[in-house]
N, C-alpha and C positions, 0 to 999 in steps of 0.2 A: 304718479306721472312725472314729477321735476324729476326727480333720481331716475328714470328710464330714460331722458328726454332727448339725452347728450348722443347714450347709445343708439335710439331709434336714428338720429340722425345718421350718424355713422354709418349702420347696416342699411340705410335708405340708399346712399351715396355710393357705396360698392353698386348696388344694381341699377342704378340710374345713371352710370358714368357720363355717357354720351348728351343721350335726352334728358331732358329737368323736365321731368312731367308730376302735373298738377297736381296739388294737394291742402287737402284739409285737416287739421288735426286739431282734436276737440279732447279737452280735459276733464272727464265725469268723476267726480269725487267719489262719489257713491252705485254700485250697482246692487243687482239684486245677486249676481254668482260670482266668484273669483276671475274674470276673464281680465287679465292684460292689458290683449290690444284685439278689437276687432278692426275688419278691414272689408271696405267694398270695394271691388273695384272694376272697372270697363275696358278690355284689355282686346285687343285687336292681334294676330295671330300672323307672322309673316307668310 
């Protein structure tokens, strides 16, 4: 997660230009399968 951390930011900041919409981001050391990054999210459709 620190080595990804700089980047996630980055690729956040490309599609959030305008709106700073909300966010949590949680660091799990340990998982049970190789996944990255998951994501929830509540996204409203113009």
């Amino acid at each position: 997660m620190k080595r990804d951390f700089k980047g996630y930011n980055e690729i956040y900041a490309n599609h959030f230009e305008e709106i700073q919409a909300t966010r949590t981001t949680l660091a799990i050391q340990a998982l049970p399968t190789p996944i990255a990054v998951e994501m929830k999210v509540i996204a409203k459709a113009p």
